[in-house]
C-alpha positions as a printed NumPy array, in Angstrom:
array([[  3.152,   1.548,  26.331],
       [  1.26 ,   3.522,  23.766],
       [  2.754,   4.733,  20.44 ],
       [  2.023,   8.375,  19.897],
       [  3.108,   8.37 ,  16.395],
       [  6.396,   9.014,  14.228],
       [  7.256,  12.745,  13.561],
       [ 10.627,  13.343,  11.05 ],
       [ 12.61 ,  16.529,  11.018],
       [ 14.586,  17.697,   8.39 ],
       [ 18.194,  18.677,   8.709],
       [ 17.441,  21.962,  10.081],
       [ 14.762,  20.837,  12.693],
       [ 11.461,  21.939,  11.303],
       [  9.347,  18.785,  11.326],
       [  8.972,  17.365,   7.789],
       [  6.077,  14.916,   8.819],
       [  4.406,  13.688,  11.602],
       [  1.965,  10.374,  11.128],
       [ -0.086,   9.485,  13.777],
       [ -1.276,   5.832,  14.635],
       [ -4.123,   6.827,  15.748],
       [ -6.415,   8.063,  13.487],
       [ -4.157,   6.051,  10.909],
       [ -3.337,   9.419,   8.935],
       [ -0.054,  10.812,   7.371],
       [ -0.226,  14.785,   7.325],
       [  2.361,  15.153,   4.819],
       [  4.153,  18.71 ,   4.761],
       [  5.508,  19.964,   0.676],
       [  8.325,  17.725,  -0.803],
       [ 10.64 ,  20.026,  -0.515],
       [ 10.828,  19.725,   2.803],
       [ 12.285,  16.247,   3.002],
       [ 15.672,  16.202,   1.931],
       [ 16.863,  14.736,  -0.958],
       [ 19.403,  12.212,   0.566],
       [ 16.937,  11.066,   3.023],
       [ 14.371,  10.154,  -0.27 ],
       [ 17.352,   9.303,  -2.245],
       [ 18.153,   6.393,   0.588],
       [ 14.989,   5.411,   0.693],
       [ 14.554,   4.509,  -3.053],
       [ 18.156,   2.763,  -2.64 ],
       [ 17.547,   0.374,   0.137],
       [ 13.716,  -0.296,  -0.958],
       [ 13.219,  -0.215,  -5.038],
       [ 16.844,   0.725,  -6.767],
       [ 14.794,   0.457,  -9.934],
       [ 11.957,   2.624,  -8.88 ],
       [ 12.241,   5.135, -11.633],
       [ 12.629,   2.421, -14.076],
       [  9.192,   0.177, -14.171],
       [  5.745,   1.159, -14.575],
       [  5.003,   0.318, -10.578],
       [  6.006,  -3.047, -10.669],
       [  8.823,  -5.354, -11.727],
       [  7.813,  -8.077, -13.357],
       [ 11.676,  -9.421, -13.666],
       [ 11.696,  -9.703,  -9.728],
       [  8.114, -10.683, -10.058],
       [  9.499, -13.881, -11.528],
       [ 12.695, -14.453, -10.145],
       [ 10.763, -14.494,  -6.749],
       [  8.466, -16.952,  -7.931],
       [ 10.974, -19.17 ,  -9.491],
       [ 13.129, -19.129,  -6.185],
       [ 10.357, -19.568,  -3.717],
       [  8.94 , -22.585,  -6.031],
       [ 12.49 , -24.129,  -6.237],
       [ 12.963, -23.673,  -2.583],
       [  9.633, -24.9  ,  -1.15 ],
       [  9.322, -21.907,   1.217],
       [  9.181, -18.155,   0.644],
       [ 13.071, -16.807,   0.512],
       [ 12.472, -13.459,  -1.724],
       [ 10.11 , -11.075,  -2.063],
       [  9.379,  -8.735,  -5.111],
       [  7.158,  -5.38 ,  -4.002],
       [  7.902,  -2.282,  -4.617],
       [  7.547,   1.393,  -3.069],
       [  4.511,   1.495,  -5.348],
       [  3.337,  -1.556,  -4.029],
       [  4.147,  -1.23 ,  -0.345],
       [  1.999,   2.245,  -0.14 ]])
């Protein structure tokens, strides 16, 4: 089966994005389009601090390495939104 991409609507229906696999592209439509709980969510489950450090967070930076070191194997991780786009 072959992915044909992701599209997401807003709450009314009018398609907010679409990003195709394909030619590995995001057409992004204006901000405003996207509603605010959905990017509100999004900052909460990935990077709760995201409006707080400069694009990185060098305390999880550290606790990561401290627990992965302590542990022998990897158990946390410590990217951001920044990082992970």
């Amino acid at each position: 089966m072959r992915c044909r991409g992701l599209t997401i609507h807003s709450r009314g229906g009018n398609v907010a994005t679409t990003i195709n696999p394909q030619v590995q592209q995001a057409a992004w439509d204006a901000m405003d389009k996207i509603p605010r709980v959905l990017v509100q969510a999004v900052v909460s489950a990935e990077d709760k601090d995201f409006y707080k450090h400069p694009g990185f967070n060098p305390f999880s930076l550290v606790r990561a390495a401290v627990v992965d070191a302590l542990s022998g194997q990897k158990r946390l991780g410590a990217s951001t939104i920044t990082q992970q786009v």
